[in-house]
Backbone as a chain_set.jsonl record, in Angstrom:
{"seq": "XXXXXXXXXXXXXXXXXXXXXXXXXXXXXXXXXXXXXXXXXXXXXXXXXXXXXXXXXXXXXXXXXXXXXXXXXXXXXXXXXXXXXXXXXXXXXXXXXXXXXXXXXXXXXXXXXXXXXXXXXXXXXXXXXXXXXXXXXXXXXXXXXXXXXXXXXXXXXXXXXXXXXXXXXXXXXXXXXXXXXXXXXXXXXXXXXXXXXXXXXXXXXXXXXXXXXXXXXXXXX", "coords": {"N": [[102.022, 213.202, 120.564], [99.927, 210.442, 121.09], [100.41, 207.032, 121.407], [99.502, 204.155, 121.136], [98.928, 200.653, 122.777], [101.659, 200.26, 123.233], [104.332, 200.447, 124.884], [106.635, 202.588, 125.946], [110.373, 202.809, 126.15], [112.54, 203.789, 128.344], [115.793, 204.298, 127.405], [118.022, 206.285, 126.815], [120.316, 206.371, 126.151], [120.81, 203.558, 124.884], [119.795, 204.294, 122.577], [121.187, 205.98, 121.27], [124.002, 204.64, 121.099], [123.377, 203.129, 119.164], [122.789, 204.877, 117.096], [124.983, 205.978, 116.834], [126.503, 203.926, 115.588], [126.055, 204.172, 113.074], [124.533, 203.708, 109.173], [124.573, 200.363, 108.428], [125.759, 196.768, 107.316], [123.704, 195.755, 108.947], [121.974, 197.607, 109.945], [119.737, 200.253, 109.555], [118.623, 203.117, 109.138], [115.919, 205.146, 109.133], [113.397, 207.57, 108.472], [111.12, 208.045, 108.077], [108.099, 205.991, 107.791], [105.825, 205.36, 105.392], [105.602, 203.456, 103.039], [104.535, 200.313, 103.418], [104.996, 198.207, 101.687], [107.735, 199.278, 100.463], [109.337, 199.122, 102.608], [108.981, 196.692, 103.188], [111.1, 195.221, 101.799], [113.327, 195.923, 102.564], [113.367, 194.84, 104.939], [113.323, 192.129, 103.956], [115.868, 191.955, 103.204], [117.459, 192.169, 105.065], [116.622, 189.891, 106.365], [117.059, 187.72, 104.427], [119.906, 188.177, 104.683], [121.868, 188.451, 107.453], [119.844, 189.129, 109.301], [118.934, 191.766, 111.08], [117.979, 195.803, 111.856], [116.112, 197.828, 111.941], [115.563, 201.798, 112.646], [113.424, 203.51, 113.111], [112.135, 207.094, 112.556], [115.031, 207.985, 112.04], [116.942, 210.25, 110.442], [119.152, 210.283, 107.969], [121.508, 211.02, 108.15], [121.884, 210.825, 111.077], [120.554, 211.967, 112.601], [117.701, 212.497, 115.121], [114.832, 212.738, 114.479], [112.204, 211.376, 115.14], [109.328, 208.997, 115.335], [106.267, 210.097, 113.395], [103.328, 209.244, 113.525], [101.417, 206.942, 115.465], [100.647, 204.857, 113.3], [103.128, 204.024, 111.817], [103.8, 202.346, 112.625], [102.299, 199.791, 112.534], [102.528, 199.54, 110.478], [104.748, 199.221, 110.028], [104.316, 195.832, 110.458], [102.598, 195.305, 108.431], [103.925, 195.164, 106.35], [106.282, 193.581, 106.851], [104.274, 190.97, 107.215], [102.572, 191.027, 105.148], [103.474, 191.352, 102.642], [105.99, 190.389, 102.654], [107.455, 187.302, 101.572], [108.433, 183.812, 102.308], [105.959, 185.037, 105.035], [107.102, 187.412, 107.794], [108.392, 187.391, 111.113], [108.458, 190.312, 112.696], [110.219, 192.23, 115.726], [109.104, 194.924, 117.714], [110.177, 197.533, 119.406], [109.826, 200.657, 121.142], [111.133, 203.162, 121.935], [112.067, 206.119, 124.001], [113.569, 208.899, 123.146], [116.045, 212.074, 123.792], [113.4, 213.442, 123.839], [111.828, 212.4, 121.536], [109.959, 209.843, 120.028], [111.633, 206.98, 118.902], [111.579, 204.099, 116.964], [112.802, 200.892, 117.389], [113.189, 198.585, 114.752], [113.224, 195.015, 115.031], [114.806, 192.191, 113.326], [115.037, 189.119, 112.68], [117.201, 186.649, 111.21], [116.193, 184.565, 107.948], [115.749, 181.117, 107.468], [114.529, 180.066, 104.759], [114.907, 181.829, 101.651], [113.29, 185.113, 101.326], [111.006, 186.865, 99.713], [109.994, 189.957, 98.599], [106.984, 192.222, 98.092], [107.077, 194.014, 95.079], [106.253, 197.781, 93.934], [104.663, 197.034, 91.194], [103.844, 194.501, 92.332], [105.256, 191.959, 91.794], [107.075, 189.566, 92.819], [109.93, 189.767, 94.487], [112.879, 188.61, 95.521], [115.893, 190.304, 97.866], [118.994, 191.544, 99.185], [120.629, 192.348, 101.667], [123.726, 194.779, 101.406], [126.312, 195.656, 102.263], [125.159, 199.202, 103.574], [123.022, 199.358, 101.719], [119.964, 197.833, 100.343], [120.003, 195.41, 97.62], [118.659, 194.101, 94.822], [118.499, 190.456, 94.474], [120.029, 188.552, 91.59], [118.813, 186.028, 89.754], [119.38, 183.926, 88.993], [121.287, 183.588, 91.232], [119.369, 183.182, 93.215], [118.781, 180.529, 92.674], [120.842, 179.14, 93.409], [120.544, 179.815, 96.343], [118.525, 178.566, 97.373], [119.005, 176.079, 96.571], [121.355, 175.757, 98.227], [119.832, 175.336, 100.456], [119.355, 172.46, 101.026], [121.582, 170.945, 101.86], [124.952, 169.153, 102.34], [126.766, 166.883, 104.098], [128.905, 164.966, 103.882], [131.86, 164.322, 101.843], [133.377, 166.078, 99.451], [133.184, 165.869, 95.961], [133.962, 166.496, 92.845], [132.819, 166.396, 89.343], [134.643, 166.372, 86.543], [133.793, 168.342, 84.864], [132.906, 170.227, 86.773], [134.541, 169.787, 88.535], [136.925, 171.751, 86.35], [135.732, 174.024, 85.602], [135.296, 175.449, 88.691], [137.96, 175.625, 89.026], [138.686, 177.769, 87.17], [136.883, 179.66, 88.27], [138.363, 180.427, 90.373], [140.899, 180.899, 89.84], [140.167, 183.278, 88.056], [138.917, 184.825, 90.06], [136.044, 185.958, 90.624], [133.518, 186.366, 88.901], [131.274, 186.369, 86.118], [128.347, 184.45, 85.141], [128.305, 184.004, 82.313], [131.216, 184.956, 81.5], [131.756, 182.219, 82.093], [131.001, 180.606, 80.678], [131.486, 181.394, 77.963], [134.598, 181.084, 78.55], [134.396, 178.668, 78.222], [133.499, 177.411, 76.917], [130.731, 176.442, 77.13], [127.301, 175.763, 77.204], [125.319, 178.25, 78.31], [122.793, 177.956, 79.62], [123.353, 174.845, 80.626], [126.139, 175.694, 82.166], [124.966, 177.687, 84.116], [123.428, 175.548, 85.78], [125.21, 174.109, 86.364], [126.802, 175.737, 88.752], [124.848, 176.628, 89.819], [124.93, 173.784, 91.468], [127.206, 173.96, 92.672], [127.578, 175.74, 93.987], [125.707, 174.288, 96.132], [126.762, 172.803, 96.957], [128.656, 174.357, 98.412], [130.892, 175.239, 97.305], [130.997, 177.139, 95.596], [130.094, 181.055, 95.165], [128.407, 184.028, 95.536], [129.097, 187.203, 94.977], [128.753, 190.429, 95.553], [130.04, 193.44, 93.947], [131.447, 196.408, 92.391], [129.065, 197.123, 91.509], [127.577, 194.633, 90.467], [126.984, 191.489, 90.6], [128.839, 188.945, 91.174], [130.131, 185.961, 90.385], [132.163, 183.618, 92.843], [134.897, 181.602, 94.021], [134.926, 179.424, 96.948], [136.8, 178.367, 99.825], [137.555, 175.11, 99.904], [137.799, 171.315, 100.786], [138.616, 169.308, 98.693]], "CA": [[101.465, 212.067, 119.832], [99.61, 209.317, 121.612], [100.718, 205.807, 121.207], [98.388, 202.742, 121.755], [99.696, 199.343, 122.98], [102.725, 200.172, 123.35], [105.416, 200.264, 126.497], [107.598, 202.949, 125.893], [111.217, 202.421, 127.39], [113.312, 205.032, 128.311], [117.2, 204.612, 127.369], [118.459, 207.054, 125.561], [122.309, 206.056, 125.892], [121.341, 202.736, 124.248], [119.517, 204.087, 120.817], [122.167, 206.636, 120.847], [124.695, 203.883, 120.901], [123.374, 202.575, 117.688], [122.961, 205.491, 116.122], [126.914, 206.604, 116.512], [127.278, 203.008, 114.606], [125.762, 204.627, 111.34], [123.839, 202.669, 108.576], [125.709, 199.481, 107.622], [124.992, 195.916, 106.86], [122.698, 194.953, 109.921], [120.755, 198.721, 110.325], [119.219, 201.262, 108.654], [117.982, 204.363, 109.267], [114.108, 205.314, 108.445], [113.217, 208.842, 108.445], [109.424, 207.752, 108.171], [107.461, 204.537, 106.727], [104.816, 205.559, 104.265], [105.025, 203.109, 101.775], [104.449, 198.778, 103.44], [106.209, 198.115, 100.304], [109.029, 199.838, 100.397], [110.141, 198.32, 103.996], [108.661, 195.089, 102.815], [112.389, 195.266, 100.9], [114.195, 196.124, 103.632], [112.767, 193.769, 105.479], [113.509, 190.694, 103.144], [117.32, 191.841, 102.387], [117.941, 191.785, 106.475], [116.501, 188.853, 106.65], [118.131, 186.946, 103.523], [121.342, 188.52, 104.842], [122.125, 187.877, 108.791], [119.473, 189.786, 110.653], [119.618, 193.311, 111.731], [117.549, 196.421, 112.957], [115.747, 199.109, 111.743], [115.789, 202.55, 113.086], [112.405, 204.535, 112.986], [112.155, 208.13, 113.351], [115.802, 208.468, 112.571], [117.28, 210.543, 109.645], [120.364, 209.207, 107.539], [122.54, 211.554, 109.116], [121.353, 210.038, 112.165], [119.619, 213.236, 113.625], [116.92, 211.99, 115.62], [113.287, 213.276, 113.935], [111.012, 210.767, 115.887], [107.852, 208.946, 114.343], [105.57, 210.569, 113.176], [102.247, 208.603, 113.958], [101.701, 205.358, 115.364], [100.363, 203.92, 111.845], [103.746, 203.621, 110.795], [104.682, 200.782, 113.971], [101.319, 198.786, 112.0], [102.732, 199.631, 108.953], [105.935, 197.969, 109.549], [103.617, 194.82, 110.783], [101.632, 195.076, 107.149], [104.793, 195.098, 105.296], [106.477, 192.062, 107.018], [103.152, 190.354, 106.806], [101.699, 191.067, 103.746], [104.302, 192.287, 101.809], [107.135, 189.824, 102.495], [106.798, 186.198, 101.167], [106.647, 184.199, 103.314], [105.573, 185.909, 105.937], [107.854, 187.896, 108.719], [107.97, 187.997, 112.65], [109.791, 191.143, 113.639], [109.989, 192.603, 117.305], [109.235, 196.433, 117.474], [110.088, 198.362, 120.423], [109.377, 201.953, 120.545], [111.905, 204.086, 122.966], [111.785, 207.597, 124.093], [115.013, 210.056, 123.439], [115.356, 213.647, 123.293], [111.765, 213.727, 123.544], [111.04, 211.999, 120.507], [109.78, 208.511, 120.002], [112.668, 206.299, 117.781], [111.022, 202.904, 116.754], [113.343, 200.223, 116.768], [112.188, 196.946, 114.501], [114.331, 193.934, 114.849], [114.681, 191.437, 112.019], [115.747, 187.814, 111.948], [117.879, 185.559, 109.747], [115.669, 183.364, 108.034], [115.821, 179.469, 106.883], [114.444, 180.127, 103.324], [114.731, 182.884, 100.819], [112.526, 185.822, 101.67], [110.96, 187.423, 98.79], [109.721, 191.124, 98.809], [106.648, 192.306, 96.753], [106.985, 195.494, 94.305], [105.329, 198.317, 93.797], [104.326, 196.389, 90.13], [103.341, 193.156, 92.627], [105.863, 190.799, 91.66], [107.928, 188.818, 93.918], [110.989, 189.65, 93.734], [114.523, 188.463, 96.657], [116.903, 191.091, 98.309], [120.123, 191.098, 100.209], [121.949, 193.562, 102.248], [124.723, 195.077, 101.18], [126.741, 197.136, 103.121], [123.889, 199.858, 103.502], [122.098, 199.066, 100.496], [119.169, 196.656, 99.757], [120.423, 194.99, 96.71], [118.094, 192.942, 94.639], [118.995, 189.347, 93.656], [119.636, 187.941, 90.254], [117.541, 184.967, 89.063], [120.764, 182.593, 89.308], [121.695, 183.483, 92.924], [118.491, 182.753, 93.739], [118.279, 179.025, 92.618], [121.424, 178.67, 94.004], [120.542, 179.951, 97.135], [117.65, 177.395, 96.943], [119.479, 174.927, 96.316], [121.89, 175.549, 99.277], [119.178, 174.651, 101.356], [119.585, 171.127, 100.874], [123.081, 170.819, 102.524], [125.779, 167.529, 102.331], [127.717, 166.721, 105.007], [129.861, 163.787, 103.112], [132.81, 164.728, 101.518], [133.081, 166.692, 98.331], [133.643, 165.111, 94.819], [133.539, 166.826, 91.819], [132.96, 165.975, 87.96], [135.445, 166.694, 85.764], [133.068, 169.618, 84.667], [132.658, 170.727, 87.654], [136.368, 170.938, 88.692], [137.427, 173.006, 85.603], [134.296, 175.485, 85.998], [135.739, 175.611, 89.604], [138.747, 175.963, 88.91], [138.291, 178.912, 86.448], [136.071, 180.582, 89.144], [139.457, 180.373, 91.737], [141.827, 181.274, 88.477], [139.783, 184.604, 88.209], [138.641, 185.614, 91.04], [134.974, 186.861, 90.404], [133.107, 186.328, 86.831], [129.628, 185.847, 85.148], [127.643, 182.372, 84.464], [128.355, 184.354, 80.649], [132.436, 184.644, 81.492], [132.618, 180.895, 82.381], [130.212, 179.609, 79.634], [132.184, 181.736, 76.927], [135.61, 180.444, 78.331], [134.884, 177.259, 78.493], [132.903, 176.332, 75.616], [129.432, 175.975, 77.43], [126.397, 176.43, 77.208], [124.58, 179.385, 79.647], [121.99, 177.076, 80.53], [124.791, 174.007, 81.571], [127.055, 176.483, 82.765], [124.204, 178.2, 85.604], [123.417, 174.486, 86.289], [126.712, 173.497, 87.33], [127.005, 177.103, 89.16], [123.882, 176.328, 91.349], [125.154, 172.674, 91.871], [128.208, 174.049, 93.049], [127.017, 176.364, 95.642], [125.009, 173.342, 97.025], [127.833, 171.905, 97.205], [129.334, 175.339, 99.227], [132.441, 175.471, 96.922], [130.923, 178.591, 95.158], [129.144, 181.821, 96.272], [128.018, 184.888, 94.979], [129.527, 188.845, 95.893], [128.186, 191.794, 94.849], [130.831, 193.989, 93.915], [130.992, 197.212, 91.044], [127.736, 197.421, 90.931], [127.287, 193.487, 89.746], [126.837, 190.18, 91.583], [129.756, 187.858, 90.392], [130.392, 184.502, 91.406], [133.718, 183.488, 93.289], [135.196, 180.266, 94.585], [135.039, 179.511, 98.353], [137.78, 177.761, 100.263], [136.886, 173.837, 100.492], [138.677, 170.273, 100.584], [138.29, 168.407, 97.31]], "C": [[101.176, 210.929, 120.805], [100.06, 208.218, 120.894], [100.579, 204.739, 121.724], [99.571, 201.487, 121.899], [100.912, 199.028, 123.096], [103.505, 200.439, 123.891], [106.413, 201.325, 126.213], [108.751, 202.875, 127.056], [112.238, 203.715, 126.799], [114.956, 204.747, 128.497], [117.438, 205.01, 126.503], [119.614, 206.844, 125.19], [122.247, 204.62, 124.699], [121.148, 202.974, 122.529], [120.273, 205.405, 120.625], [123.913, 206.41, 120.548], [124.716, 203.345, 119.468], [123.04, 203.379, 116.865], [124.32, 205.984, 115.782], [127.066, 205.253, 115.779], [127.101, 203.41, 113.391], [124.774, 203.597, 110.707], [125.077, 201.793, 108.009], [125.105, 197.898, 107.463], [123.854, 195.479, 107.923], [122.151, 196.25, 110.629], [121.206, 199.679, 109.641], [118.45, 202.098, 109.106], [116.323, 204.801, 108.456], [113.43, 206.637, 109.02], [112.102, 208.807, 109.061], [109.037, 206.789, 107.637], [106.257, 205.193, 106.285], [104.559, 204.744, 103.596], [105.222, 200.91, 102.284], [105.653, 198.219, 102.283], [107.122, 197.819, 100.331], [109.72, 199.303, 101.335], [110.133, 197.427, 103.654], [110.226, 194.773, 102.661], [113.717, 194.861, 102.029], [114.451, 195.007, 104.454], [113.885, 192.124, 104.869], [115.253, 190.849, 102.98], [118.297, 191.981, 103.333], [117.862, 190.121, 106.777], [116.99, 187.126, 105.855], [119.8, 187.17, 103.805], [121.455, 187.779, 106.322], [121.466, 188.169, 109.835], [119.78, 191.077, 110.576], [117.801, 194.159, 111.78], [117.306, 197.754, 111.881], [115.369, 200.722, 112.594], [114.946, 203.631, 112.452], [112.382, 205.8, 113.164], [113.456, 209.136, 113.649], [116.646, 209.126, 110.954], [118.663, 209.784, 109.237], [121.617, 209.702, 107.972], [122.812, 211.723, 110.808], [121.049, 211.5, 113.332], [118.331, 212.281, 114.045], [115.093, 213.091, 115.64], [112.335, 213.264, 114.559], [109.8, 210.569, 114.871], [107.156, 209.672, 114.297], [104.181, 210.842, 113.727], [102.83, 207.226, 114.052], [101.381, 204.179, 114.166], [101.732, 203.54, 111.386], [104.007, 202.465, 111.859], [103.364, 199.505, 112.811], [101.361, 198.896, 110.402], [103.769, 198.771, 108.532], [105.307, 196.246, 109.931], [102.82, 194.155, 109.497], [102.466, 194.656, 106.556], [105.567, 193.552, 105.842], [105.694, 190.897, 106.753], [102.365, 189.867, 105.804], [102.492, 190.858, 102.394], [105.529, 191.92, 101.187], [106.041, 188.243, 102.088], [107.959, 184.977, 101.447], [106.544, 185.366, 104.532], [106.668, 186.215, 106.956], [107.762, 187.87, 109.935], [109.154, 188.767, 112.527], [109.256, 191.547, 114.827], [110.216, 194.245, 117.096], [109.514, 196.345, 119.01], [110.12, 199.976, 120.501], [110.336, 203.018, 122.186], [111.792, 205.621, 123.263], [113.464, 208.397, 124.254], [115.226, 211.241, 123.029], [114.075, 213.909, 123.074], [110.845, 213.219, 122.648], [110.914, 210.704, 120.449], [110.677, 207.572, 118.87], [111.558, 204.537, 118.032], [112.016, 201.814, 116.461], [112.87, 198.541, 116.039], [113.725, 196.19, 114.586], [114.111, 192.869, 113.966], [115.735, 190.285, 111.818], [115.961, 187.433, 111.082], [116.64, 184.743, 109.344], [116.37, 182.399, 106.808], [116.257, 179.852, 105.391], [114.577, 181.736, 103.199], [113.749, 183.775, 101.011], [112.505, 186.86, 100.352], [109.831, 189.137, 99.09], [108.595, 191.645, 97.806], [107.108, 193.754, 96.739], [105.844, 196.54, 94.251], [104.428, 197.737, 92.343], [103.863, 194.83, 90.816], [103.825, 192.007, 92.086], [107.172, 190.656, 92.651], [109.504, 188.558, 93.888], [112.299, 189.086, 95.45], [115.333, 189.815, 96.509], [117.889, 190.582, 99.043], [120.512, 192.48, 100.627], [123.411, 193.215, 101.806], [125.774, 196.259, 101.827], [126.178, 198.279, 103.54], [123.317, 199.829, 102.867], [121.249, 197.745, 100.496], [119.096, 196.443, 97.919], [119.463, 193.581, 95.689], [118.558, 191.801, 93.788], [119.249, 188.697, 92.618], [118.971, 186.554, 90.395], [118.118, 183.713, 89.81], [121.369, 182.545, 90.823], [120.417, 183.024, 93.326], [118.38, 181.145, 93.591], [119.106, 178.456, 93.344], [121.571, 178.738, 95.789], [119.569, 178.886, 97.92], [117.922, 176.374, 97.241], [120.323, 174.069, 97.606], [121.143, 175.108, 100.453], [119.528, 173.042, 101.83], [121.107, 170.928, 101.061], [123.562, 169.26, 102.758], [126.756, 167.61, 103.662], [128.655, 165.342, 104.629], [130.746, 165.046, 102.323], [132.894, 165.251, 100.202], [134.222, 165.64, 97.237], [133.06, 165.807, 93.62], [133.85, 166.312, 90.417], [133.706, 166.742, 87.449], [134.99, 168.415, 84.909], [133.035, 170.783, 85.463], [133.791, 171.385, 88.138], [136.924, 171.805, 87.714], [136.922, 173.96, 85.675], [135.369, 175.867, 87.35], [137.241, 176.177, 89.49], [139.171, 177.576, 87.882], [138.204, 179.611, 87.056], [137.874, 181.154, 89.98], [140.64, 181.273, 90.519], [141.333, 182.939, 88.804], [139.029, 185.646, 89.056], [137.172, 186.564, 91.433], [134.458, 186.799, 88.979], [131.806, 185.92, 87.131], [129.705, 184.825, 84.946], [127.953, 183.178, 82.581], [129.875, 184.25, 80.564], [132.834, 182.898, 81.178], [131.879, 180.594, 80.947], [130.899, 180.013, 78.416], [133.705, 181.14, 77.069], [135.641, 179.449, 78.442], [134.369, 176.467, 77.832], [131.721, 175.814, 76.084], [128.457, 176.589, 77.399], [125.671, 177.384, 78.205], [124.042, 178.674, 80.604], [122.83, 176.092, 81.324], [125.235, 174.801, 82.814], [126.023, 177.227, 84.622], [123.878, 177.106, 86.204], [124.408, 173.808, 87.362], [127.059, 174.258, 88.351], [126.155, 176.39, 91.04], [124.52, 174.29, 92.234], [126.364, 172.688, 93.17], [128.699, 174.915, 93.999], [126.396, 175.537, 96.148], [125.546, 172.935, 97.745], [129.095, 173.265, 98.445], [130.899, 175.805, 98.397], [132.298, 176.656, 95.85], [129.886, 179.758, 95.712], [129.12, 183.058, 95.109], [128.39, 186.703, 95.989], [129.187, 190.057, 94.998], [129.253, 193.029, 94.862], [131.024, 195.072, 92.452], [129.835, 196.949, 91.052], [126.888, 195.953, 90.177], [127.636, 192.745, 90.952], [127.96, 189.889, 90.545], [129.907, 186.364, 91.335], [131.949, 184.135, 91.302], [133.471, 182.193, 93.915], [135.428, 180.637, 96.09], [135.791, 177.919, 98.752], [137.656, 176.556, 100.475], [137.67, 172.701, 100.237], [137.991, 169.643, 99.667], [138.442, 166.962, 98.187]], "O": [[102.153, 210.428, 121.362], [100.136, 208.374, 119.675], [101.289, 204.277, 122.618], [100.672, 201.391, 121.357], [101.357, 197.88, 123.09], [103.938, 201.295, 123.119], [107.491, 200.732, 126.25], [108.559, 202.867, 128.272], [112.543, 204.261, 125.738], [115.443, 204.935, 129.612], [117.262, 204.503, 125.395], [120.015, 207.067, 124.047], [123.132, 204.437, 123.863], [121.729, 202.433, 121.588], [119.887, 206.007, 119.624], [124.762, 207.189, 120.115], [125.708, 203.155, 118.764], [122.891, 202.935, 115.726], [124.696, 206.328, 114.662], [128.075, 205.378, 115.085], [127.92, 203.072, 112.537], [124.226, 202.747, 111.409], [126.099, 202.159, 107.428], [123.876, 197.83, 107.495], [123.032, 194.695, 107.449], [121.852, 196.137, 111.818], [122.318, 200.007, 109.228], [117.389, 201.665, 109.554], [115.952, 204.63, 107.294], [112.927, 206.568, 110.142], [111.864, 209.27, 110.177], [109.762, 206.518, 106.68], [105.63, 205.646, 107.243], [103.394, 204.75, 103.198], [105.941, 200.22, 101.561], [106.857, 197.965, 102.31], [107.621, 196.695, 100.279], [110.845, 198.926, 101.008], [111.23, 196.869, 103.617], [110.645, 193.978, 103.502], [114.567, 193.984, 102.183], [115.504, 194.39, 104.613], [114.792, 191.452, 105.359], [115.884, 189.849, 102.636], [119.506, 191.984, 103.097], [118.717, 189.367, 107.242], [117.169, 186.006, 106.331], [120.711, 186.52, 103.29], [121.154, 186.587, 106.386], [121.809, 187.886, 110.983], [120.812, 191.492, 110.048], [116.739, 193.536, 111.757], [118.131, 198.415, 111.25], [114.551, 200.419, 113.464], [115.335, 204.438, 111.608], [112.705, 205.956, 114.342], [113.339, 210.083, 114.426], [116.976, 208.172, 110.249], [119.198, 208.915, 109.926], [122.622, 209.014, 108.147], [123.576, 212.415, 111.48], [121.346, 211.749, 114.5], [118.006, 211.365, 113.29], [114.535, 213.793, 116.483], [111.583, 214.209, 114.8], [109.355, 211.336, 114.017], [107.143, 210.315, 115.347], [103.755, 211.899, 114.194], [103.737, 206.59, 113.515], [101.75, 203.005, 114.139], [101.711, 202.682, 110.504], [104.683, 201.561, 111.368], [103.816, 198.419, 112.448], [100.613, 198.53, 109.495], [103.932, 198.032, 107.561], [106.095, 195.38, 109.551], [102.472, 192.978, 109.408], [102.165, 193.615, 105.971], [105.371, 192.515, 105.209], [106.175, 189.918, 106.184], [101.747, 188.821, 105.605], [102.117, 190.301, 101.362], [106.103, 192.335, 100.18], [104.834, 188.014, 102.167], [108.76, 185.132, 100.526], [107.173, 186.419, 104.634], [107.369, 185.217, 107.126], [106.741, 188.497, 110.215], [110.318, 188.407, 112.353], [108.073, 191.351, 115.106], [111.17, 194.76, 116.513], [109.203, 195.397, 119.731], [110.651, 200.44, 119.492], [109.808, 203.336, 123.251], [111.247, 206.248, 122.356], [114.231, 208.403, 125.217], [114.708, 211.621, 121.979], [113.691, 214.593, 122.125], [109.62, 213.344, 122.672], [111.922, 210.155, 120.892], [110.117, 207.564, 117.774], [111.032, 204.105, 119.058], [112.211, 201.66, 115.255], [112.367, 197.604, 116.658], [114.86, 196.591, 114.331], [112.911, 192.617, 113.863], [116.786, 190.296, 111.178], [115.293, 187.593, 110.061], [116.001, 184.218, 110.256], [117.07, 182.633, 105.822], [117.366, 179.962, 104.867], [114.456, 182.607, 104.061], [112.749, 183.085, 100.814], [113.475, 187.503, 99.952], [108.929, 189.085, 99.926], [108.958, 191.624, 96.63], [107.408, 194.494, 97.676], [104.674, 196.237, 94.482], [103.255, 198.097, 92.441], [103.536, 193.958, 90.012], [103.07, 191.061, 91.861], [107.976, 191.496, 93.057], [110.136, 187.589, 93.466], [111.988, 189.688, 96.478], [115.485, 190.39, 95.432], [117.858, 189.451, 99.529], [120.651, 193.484, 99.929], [124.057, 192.168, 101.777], [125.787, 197.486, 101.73], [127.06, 198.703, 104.287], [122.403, 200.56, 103.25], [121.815, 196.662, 100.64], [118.392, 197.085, 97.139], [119.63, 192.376, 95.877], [118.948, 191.969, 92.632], [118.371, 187.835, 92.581], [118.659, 186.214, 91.536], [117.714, 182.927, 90.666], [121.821, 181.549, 91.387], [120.627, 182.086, 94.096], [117.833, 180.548, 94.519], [118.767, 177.467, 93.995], [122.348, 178.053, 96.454], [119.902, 178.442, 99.018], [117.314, 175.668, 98.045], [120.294, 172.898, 97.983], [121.723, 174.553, 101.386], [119.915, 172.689, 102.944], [121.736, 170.729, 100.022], [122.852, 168.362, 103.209], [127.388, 168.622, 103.965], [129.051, 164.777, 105.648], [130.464, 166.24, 102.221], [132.134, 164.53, 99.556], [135.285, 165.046, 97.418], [131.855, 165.75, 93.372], [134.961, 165.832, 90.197], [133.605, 167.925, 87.775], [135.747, 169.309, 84.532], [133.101, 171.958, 85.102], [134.122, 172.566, 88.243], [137.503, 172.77, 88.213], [137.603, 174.973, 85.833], [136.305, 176.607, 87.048], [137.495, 177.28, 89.973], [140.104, 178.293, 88.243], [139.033, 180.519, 87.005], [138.261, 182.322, 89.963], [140.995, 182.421, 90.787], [141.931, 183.687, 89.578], [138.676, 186.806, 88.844], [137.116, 187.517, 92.211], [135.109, 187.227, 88.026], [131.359, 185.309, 88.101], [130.693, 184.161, 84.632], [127.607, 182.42, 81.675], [130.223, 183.514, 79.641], [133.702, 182.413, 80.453], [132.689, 180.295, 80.07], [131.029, 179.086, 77.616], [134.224, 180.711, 76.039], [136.701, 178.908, 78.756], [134.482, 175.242, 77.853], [131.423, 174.718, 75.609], [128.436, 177.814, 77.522], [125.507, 176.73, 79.235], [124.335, 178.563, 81.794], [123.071, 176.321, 82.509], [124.899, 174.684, 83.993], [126.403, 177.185, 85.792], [123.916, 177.283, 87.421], [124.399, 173.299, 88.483], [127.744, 173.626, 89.155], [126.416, 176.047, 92.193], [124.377, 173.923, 93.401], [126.496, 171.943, 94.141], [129.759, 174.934, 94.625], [126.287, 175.989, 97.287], [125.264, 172.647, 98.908], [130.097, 172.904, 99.062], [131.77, 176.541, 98.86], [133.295, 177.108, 95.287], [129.009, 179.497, 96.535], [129.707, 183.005, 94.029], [128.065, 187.122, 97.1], [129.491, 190.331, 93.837], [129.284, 193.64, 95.93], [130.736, 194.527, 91.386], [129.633, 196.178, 90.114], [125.862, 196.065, 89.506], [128.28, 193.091, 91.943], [128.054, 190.38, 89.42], [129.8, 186.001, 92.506], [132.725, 184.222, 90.35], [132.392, 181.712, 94.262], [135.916, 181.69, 96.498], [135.55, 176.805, 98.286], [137.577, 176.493, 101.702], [138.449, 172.933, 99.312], [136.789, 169.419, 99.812], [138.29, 165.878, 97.624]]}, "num_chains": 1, "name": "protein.A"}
């Protein structure tokens, strides 16, 4: 297989280094890219998470396949590009081991929220999850949003705010529907105060069973 514009580098010890790490939160294994899309995802739920590294060409049992064609290196370029919102820089490099070409993409943290389109063309947020791209609920998202806008003064909460909080710390993990049912509030209120209160860093969101829940994080009142 020819392969335009592109430098191949020859260490095989190092992308056989990161394949003995396995898939886990900061790389993933990619058999083949076919579908812009589908990486788009990937893409967005590295880059809402901390960064990390995709691994072209390389099965999930980390046998080493090799790309295919070079369309898929301008495929992962469409899908960051096009595909993610806003837009992506990743860094490909394309290595040679055992004979076969492994593609590695690399994939920064970013600032804001990175949204992913669907195959249905709506815009939806991901996160990594331990090997999984996990997509976001509605409510993590505003609050993630929200966290943008960061305080550096000292925390003070409303009387609302500290019992919600306190609840959260009480149980260890619950629904904007848990707190709003034990506490006599309304949904709407209740996700209000939620996102206010991740702004504020003194709550967060963990994906755990198969559900996002929101938990209290360690902070001086």
């Amino acid at each position: 297989m020819e392969i335009k514009n592109f430098r191949v580098k020859h260490d095989k010890d190092f992308i056989l280094e990161l394949i003995e790490e396995g898939e886990h939160e900061n790389q993933d294994f990619k058999y083949s890219i076919s579908d812009s899309r589908k990486i788009a995802r990937s893409i967005a739920a590295f880059a809402n998470h901390s960064g990390g590294r995709l691994l072209v060409g390389v099965k999930d049992n980390g046998n080493i396949a090799g790309i295919r064609s070079d369309e898929e290196l301008y495929m992962i370029e469409q899908a960051a590009e096009m595909y993610c919102k806003p837009p992506q820089k990743v860094a490909q490099s394309l290595y040679c081991a055992e004979g076969k070409y492994v593609l590695l993409v690399s994939i920064g943290k970013s600032d804001m929220t990175v949204l992913a389109q669907d195959d249905d063309k709506v815009w939806r947020p991901y996160y990594r999850v331990n090997d999984e791209n996990i997509r976001m609920p509605d409510l993590m998202l505003r609050a993630r949003n929200a966290c943008s806008k960061k305080r550096d003064t000292a925390l003070h909460f409303t009387e609302t705010e500290a019992k919600l909080l306190s609840f959260v710390e009480t149980n260890n993990g619950v629904s904007s529907m848990d707190i709003a049912k034990s506490l006599h509030l309304s949904l709407a209120f209740t996700e209000s105060t939620v996102v206010a209160l991740c702004a504020l860093g003194a709550l967060d969101f963990v994906y755990t069973g198969g559900k996002w829940l929101i938990v209290a994080v360690n902070v001086e009142k």
